[in-house]
C-alpha positions in Angstrom: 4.2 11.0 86.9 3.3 14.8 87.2 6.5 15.9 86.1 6.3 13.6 83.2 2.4 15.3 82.0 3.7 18.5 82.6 6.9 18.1 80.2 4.0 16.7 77.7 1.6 19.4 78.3 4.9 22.2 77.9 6.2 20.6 75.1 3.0 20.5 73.5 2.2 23.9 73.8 5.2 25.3 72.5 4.8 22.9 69.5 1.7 24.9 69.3 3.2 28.1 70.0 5.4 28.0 67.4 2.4 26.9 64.3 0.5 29.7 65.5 0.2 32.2 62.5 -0.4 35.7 64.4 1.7 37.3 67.1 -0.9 37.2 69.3 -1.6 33.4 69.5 2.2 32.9 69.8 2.4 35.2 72.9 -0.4 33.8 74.6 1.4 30.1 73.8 3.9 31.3 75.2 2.7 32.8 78.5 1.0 29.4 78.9 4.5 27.6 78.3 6.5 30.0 80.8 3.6 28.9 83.3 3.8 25.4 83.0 7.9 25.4 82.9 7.3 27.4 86.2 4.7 24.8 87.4 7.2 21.8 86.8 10.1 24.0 88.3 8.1 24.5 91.4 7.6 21.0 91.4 10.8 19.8 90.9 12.1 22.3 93.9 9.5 20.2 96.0 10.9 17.1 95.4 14.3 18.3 96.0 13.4 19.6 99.5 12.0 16.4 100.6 
């Protein structure tokens, strides 16, 4: 169920990455996509090792 609010929370985010008007904003979405891709990655590699 993680996994599944993670994808939700990434995808989100780079829906609002990509409406964000200045550079800035976009960067910043997309430092906090990059993290939460990593997140779930990390995640995933958990599950996989069990």
């Amino acid at each position: 169920m993680k996994k599944i609010m993670y994808l939700l929370l990434a995808s989100g985010l780079m829906t609002f990455a990509s409406c964000a008007s200045a550079e800035r904003k976009a960067e910043k979405g997309a430092e906090e996509v990059e993290e939460a891709a990593e997140k779930v990655a990390d995640e995933v590699d958990e599950e996989i090792d069990r």
